[in-house]
C-alpha positions in Angstrom: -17.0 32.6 -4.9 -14.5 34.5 -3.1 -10.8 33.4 -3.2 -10.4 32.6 0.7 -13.7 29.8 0.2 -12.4 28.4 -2.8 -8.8 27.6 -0.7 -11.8 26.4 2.2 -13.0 24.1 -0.7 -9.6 22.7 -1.5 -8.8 21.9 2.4 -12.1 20.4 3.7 -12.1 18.4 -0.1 -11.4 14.8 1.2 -12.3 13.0 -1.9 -9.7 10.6 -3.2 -7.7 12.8 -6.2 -8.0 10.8 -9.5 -4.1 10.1 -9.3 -4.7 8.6 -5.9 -7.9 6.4 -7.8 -6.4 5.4 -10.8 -3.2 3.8 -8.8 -5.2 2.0 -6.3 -7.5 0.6 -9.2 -4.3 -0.6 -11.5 -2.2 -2.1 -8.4 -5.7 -3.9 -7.6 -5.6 -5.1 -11.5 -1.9 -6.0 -11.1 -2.2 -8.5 -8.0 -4.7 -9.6 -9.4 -3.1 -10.8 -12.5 -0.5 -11.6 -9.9 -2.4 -13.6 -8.0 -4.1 -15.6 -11.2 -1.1 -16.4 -12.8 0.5 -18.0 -9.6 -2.8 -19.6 -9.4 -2.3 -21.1 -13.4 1.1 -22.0 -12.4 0.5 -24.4 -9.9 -2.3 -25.9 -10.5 -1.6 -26.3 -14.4 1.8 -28.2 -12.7 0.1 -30.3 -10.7 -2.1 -31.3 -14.0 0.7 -31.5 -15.9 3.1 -33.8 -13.7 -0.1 -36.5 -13.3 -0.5 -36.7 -16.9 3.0 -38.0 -17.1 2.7 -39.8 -13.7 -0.6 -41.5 -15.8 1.3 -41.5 -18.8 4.1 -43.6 -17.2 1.7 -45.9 -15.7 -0.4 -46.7 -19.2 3.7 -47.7 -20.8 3.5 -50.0 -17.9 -0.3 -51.6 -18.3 0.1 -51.9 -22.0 3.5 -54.0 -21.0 1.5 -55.8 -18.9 -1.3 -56.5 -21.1 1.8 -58.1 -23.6 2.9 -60.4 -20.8 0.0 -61.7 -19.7 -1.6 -62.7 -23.0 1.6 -64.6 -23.7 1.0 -66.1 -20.5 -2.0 -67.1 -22.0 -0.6 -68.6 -25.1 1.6 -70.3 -23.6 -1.1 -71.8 -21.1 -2.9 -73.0 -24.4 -0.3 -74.3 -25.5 0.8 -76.5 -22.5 -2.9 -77.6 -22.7 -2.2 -78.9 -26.1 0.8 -80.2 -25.5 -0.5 -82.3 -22.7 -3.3 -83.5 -24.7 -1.2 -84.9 -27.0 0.9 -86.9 -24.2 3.9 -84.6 -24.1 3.4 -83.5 -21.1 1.7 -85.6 -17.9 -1.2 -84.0 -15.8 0.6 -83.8 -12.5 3.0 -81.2 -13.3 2.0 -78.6 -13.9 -1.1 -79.6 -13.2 -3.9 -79.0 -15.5 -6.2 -77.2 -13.2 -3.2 -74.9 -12.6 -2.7 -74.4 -16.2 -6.7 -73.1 -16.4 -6.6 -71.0 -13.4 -3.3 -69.7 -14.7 -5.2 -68.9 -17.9 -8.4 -67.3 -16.3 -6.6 -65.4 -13.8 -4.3 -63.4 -16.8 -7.4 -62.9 -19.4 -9.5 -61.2 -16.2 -6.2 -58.7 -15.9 -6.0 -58.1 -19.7 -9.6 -57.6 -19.5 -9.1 -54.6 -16.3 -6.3 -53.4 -17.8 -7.7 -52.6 -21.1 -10.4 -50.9 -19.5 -8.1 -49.2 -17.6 -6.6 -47.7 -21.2 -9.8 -47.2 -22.3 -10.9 -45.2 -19.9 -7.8 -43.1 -20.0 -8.7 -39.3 -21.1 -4.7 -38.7 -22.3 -3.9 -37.0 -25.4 -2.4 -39.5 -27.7 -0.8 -39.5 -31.2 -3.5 -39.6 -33.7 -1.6 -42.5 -35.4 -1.9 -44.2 -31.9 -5.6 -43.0 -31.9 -6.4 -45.1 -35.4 -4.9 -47.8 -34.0 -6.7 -47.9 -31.5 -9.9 -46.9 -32.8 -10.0 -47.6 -36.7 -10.4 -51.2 -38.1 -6.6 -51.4 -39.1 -5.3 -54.8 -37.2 -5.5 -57.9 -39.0 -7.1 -60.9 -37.8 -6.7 -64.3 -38.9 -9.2 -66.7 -38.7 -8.8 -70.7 -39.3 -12.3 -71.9 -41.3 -12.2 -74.9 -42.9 -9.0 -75.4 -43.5 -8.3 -72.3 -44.7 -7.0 -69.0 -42.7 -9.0 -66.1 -43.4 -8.5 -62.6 -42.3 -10.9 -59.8 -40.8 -9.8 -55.8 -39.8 -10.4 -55.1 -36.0 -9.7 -52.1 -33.9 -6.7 -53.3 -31.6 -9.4 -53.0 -28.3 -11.8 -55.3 -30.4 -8.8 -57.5 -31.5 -7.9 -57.8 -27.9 -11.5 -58.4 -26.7 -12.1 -61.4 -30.0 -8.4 -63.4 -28.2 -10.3 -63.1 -24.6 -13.5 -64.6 -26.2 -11.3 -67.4 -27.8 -9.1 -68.1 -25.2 -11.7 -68.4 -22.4 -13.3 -70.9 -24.8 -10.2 -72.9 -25.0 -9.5 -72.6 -21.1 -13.4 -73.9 -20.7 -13.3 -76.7 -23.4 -12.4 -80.0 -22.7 -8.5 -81.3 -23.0 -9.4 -83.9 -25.5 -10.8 -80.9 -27.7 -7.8 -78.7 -27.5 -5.8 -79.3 -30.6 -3.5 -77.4 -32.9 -6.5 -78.2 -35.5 -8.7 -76.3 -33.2 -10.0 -72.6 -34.8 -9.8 -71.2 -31.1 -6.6 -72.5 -30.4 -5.6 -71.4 -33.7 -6.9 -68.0 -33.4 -4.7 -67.4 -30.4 -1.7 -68.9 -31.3 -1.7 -67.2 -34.8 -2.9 -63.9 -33.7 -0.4 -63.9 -31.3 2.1 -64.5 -33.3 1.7 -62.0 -35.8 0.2 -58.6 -36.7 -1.6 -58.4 -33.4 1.4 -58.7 -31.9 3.0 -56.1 -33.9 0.1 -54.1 -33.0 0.3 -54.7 -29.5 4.0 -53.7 -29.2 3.2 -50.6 -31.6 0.5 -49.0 -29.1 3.2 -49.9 -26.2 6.0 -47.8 -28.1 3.4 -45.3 -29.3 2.5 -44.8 -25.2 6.2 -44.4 -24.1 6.9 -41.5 -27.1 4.6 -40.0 -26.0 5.7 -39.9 -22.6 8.8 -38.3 -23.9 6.7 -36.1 -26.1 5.1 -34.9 -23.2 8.0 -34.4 -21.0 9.2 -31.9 -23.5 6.0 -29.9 -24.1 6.0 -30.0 -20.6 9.3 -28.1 -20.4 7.8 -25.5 -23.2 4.6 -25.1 -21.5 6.7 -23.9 -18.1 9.3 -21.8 -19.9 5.5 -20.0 -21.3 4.4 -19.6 -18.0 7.9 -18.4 -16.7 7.8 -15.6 -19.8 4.4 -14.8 -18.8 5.2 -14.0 -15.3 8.5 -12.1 -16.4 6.2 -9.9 -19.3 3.3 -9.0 -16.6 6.0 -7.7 -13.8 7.8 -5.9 -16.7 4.1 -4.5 -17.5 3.6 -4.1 -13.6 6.5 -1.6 -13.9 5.6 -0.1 -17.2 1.9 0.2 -15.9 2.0 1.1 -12.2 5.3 4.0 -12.5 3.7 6.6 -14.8 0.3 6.2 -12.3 3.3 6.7 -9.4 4.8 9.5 -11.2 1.2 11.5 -11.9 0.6 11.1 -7.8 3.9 12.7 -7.7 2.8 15.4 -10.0 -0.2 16.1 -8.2 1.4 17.0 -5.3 4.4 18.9 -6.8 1.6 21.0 -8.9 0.6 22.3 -5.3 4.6 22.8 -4.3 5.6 24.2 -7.7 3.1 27.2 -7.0 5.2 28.6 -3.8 8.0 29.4 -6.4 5.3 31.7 -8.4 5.5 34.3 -5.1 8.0 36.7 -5.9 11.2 36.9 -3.9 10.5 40.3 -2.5 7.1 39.1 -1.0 8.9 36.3 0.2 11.2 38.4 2.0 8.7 40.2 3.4 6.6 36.9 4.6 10.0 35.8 6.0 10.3 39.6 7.9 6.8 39.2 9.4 7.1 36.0 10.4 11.2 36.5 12.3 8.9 40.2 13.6 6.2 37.9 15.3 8.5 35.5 16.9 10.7 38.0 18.2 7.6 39.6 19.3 6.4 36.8 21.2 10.2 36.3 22.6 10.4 40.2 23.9 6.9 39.4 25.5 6.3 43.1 23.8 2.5 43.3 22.7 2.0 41.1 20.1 -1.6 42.3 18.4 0.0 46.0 17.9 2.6 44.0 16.6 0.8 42.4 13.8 -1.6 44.9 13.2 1.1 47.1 12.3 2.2 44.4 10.3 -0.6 43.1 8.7 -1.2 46.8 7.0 1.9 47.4 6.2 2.5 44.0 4.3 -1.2 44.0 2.7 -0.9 47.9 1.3 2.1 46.4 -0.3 4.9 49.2 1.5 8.4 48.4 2.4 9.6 51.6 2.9 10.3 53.7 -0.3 10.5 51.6 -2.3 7.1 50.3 -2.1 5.1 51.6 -4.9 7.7 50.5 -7.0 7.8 46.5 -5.6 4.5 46.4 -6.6 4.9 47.2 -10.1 7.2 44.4 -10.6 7.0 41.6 -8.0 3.5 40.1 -9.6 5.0 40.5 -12.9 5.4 37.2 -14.7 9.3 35.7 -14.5 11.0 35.7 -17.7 12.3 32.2 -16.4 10.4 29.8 -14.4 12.4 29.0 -11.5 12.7 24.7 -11.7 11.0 23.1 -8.5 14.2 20.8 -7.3 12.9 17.7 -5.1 15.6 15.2 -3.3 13.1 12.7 -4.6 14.9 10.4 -1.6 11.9 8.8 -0.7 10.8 8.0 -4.0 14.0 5.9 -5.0 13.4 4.7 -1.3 10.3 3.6 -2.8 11.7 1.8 -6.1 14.6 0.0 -4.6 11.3 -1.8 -1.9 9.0 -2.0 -5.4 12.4 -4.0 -7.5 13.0 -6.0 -4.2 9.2 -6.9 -4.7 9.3 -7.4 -8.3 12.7 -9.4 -8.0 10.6 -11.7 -5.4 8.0 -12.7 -6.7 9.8 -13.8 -10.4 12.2 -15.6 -7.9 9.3 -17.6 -7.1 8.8 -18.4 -10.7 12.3 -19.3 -11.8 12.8 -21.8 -8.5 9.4 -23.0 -9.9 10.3 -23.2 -13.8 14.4 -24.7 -12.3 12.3 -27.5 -10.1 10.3 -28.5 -13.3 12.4 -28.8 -15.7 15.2 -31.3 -13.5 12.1 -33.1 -13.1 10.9 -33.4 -16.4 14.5 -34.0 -17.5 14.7 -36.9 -14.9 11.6 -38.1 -16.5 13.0 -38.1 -20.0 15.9 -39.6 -18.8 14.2 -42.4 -17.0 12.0 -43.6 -19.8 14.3 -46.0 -21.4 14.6 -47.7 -18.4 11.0 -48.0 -17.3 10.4 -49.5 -20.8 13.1 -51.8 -21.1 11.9 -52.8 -17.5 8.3 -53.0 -18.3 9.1 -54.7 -21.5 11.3 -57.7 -19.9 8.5 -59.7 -18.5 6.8 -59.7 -22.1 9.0 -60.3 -23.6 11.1 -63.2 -22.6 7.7 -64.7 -22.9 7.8 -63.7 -26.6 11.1 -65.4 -26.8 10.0 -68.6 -25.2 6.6 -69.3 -26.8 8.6 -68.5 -30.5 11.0 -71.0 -29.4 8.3 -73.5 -28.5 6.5 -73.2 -31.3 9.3 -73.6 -33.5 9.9 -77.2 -31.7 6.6 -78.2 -32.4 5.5 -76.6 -36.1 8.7 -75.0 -37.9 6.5 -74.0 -40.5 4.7 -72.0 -38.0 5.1 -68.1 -39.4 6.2 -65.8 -37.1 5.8 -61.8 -37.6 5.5 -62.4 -41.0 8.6 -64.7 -41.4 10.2 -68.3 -40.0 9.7 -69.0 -36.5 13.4 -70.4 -36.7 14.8 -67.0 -37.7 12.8 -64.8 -35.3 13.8 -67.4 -32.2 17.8 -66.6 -33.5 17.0 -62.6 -33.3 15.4 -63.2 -29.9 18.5 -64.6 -28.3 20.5 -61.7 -28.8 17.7 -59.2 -28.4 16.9 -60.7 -25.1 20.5 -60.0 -24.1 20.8 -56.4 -25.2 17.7 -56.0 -23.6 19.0 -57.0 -19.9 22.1 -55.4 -21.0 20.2 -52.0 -21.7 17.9 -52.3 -18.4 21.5 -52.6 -16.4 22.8 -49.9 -18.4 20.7 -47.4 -17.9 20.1 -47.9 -14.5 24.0 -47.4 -13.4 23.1 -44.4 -15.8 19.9 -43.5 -13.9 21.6 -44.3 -10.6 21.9 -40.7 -9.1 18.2 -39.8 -9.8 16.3 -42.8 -9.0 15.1 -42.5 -5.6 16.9 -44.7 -2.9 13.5 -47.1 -2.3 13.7 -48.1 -6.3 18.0 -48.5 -5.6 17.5 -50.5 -2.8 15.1 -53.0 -4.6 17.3 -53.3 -7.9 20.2 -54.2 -6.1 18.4 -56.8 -4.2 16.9 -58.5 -6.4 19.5 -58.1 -9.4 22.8 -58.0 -7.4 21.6 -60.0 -4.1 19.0 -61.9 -2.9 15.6 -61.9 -4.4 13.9 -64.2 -2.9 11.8 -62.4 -0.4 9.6 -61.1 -3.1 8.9 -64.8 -4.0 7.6 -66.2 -0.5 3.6 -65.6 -1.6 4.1 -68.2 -3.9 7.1 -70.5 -2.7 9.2 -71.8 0.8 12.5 -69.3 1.0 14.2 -73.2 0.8 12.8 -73.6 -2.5 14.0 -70.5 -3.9 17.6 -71.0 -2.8 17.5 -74.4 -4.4 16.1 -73.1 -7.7 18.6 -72.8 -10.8 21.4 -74.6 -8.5 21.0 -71.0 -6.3 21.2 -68.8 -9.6 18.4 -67.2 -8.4 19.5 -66.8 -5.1 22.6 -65.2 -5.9 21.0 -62.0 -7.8 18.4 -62.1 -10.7 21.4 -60.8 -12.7 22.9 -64.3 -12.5 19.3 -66.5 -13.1 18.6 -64.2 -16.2 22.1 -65.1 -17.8 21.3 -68.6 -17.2 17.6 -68.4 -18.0 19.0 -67.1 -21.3 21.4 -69.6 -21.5 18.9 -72.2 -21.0 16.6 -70.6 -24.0 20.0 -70.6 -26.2 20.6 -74.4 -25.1 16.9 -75.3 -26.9 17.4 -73.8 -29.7 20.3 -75.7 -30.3 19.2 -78.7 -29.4 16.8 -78.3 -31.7 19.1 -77.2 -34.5 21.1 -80.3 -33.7 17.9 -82.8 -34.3 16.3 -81.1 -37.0 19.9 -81.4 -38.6 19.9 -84.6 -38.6 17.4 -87.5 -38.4 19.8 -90.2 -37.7 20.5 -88.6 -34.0 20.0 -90.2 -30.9 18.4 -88.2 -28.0 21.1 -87.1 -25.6 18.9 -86.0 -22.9 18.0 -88.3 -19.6 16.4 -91.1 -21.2 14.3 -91.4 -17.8 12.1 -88.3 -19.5 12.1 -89.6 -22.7 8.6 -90.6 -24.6 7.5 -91.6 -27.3 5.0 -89.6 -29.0 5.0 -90.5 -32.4 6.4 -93.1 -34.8 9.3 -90.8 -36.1 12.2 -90.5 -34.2 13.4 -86.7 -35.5 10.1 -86.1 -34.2 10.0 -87.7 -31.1 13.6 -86.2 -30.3 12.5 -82.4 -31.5 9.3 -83.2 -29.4 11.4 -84.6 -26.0 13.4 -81.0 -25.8 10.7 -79.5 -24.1 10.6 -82.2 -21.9 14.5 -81.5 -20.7 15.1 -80.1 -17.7 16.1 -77.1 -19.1 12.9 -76.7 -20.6 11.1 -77.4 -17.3 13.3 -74.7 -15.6 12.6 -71.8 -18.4 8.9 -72.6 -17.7 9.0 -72.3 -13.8 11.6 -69.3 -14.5 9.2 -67.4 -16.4 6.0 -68.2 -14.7 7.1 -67.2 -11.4 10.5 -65.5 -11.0 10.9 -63.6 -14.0 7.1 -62.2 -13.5 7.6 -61.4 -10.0 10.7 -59.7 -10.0 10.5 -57.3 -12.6 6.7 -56.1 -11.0 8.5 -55.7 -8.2 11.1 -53.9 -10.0 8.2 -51.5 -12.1 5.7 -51.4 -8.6 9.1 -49.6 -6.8 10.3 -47.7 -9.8 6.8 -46.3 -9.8 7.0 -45.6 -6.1 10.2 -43.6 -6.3 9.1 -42.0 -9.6 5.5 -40.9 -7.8 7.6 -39.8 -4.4 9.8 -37.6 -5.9 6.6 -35.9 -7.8 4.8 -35.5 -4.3 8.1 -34.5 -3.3 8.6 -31.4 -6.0 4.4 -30.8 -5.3 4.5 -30.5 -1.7 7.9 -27.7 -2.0 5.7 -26.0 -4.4 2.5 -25.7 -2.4 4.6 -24.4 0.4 6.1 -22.0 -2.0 2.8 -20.9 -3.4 1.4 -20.6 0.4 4.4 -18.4 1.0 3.9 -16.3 -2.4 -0.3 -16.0 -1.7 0.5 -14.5 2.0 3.4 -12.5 1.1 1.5 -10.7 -1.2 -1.6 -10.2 0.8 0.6 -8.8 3.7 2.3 -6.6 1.2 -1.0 -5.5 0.3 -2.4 -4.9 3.1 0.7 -4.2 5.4 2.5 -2.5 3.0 0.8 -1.3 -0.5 -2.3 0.4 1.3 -0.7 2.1 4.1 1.5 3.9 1.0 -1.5 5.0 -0.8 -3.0 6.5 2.1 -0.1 8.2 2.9 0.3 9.5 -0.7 -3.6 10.9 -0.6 -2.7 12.4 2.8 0.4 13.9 1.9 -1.4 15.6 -1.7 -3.9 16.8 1.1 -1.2 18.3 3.2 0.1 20.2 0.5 -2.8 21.7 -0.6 -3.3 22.7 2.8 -0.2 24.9 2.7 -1.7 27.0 0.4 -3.2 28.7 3.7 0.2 29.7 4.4 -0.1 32.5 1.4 -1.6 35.5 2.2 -5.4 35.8 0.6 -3.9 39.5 -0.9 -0.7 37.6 -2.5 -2.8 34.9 -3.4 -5.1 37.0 -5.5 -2.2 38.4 -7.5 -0.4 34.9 -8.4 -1.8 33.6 -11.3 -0.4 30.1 -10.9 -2.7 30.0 -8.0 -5.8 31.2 -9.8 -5.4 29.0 -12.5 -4.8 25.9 -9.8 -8.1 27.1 -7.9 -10.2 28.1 -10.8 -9.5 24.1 -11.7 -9.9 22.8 -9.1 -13.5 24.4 -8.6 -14.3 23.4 -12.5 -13.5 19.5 -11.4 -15.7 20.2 -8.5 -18.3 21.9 -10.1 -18.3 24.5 -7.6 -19.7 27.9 -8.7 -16.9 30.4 -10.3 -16.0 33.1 -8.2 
């Protein structure tokens, strides 16, 4: 093939160079991996932040499933205690006291299913609690109080079974010598308790368990997205810098012509446009030329020029390029690169304040969630220690544990106040607004499904009306009064009853008794009941349904800013694709075209004596498999 149709090969050759192919395929590769790990990032965020959105919620049920079944024991118990004449059947009504009772084992029942059907990862301690036969049950037979391994979601379902048999059995048949009665006070009172309040704590580390693998698992994702931009760069600028050698290959063969022929180009050329501005005759002109130049003469020196001007240089003369556009180029591709791990680190910031909130706000959704429960703890030990003393308690005296409670109910309302002036700047306003009312204001508005707005100002001699802050102190003041009362009368036989006599009965032959017996009929008593039944419970789920609200809000919140964010990311990368990235590579291929096409420029004669340019065409036409000329 002759030299001027291999240089016709090179021109009409539109193919797409290998440079060209192999950048186009790896910038494809690279928003792709772009494009996927965006993708990971927000959709393995949205995952993430309802596990601990679910986790939260299952620290409240299993609160709730605490409260209730002490609402429970402490319907039995009424039950009994009305059988036995200590209490009349008007007030609370026994009806009420067996609705009461059905209506809190149907929520123990949803709400266990509710944890049961939960698919969270969980401590595998919390798992064989929850799974192995490892709570103790005691079981009264005969006289004597035998004991049976459960798993706690069995336990739980045996103290439904016996407590709906109580709340279905006649009064005269609820007794303390009863085994169902017996089964749920007991149980209650001991290991499954403990149990219980174990899977509750086990729930809320792992909340804060979570928040922090949370943080780790976005720091990975943030070091992902930082290592495949780094790669990005590593990968994409050697493909960049072979396009760029491509097409200085082509330029770096113009410095191959020697200078004299270069000269002599640069004559002819300045000859024909002065011929052309003379108007002389322009084909005698070139003619002239044209022999002149291709028989190699320049006057008399000619023969002599063309012994040396094809002769190899003794030093390659080094193709200089401004390379302007090219660090044009960069600085565009960094402001890309710098863009796009923007996006992740506003991402990886906004997740970790949140999961730091979170962390921060778990004290104070547990104290919260615990309060309800218990203070019913603390009343139905007290109780119980009025009517059996001998009555064990988590293992111990029911007299010691109703001494702990006192002061562990006030560090507990101490705590929930505590951390919420702590929590104060990240709660949302909605959960703000409702703590203040109903601690610091007036609470009664959350109390109208049940009672008159009358009726709640009168409560407590207005406690309650003045802030749930100031009915707790005196709820607990009122639990603190009991017990020593009872103190007082156990103390000492010999003592006469100091309470209203006009609520007074006698119950049994022994006086100590009948005066131990009469404290729950005090006032005070009356008022802890109708405290704990109705304020206490309301409040603090109003309390936990807000703090719930704002905790959820301010997810949706951080969610919805980083869908938007992700919509922005997703187009701005398509329109840098499209718009940007792929106008560039067809300007590259055109531009590597271009140059080969100024190969025409060198005479066929000079071209023929250059071998740069024979070895450039000779591979070229062994890539194309065209015939060797």
């Amino acid at each position: 093939m002759c030299i001027r149709d291999s240089l016709n090969a090179i021109i009409n050759d539109k193919t797409v160079p290998p440079a060209i192919r192999n950048l186009k395929i790896t910038a494809n590769i690279l928003i792709a991996v772009l494009f996927i790990i965006a993708g990971v990032d927000y959709f393995m965020t949205i995952s993430e932040f309802n596990d601990i959105l679910d986790n939260a919620n299952l620290v409240t049920l299993s609160n709730n499933i605490i409260a209730e079944l002490m609402n429970v024991q402490g319907g039995i118990r009424d039950l009994t205690l009305m059988n036995i004449g200590v209490y009349n059947t008007s007030y609370p009504s026994e009806a009420d006291i067996r609705s009461s009772i059905a209506l809190s084992l149907n929520e123990v029942q949803n709400t266990q299913r509710t944890l049961q059907l939960s698919s969270m990862d969980i401590f595998d301690e919390h798992s064989r609690l929850l799974n192995t036969k490892s709570v103790p049950i005691y079981i009264l037979q005969g006289g004597t109080i035998t004991s049976q391994e459960f798993t706690l979601y069995e336990a739980t379902q045996q103290i439904i079974s016996k407590a709906f048999n109580v709340r279905n059995a006649n009064l005269s048949n609820i007794t303390w010598t009863n085994s169902d009665v017996h089964f749920v006070e007991y149980n209650l009172f001991n290991d499954f308790y403990t149990a219980l309040r174990k899977s509750s704590d086990y729930y809320v580390l792992e909340l804060v368990n979570r928040s922090t693998q949370k943080k780790n698992v976005f720091l990975i994702l943030l070091i992902v997205s930082a290592v495949a931009l780094v790669l990005t760069v590593i990968v994409l600028f050697p493909v960049l810098h072979s396009v760029n050698k491509t097409k200085e290959e082509v330029l770096s063969l113009f410095l191959d012509i020697p200078e004299k022929t270069v000269k002599g180009l640069y004559t002819r050329c300045e000859n024909f446009i002065s011929t052309l501005q003379v108007g002389e005759d322009e084909d005698m002109m070139s003619d002239v030329d044209d022999e002149s130049f291709e028989k190699g003469g320049h006057g008399a020196d000619a023969d002599e020029d063309s012994a040396s001007e094809y002769q190899p240089r003794k030093k390659r003369k080094k193709f200089k390029n401004s390379g302007k556009s090219q660090r044009r180029f960069y600085l565009n591709f960094f402001a890309v690169i710098v863009f796009v791990e923007g996006y992740f680190i506003i991402n990886y910031n906004s997740s970790q304040g949140l999961l730091s909130n979170v962390k921060q706000l778990v004290t104070e959704l547990n104290t919260t969630s615990m309060a309800e429960g218990f203070s019913a703890f603390v009343n139905n030990v007290e109780r119980q220690l009025i009517i059996d003393p001998k009555f064990p308690v988590l293992g111990t005296t029911s007299l010691s544990v109703a001494t702990a409670n006192i002061q562990n109910i006030y560090t507990l309302d101490s705590t929930i106040h505590q951390e919420h002036s702590i929590n104060v700047q990240i709660h949302s306003d909605l959960y703000k607004n409702t703590f203040n009312q109903i601690m610091m204001l007036n609470p009664c508005y959350v109390f109208l499904a049940n009672i008159s707005n009358d009726q709640c100002i009168a409560f407590a001699d207005s406690a309650v009306y003045q802030g749930m802050a100031v009915g707790l102190t005196r709820h607990f003041e009122n639990l603190r009064y009991l017990l020593t009362q009872y103190t007082t009368y156990s103390a000492d036989a010999r003592a006469n009853f100091t309470g209203p006599r006009d609520n007074f009965r006698t119950i049994t032959t022994d006086n100590q008794r009948n005066n131990i017996l009469n404290i729950l009929r005090l006032p005070q008593a009356f008022e802890i009941s109708s405290m704990q039944a109705l304020y206490i419970k309301l409040a603090f789920r109003a309390l936990l349904n807000d703090f719930r609200r704002g905790l959820n809000d301010d997810f949706n919140a951080k969610l919805t800013l980083r869908l938007a964010l992700y919509i922005v990311l997703n187009i701005a990368l398509i329109l840098l694709y499209f718009v940007a990235w792929l106008p560039i590579v067809s300007r590259l291929n055109k531009n590597i075209w271009r140059t080969k096409s100024m190969l025409t420029m060198i005479p066929l004669n000079v071209v023929a004596k250059i071998r740069s340019v024979r070895v450039y065409l000779r591979k070229f036409i062994s890539e194309k498999n065209i015939t060797n000329y």
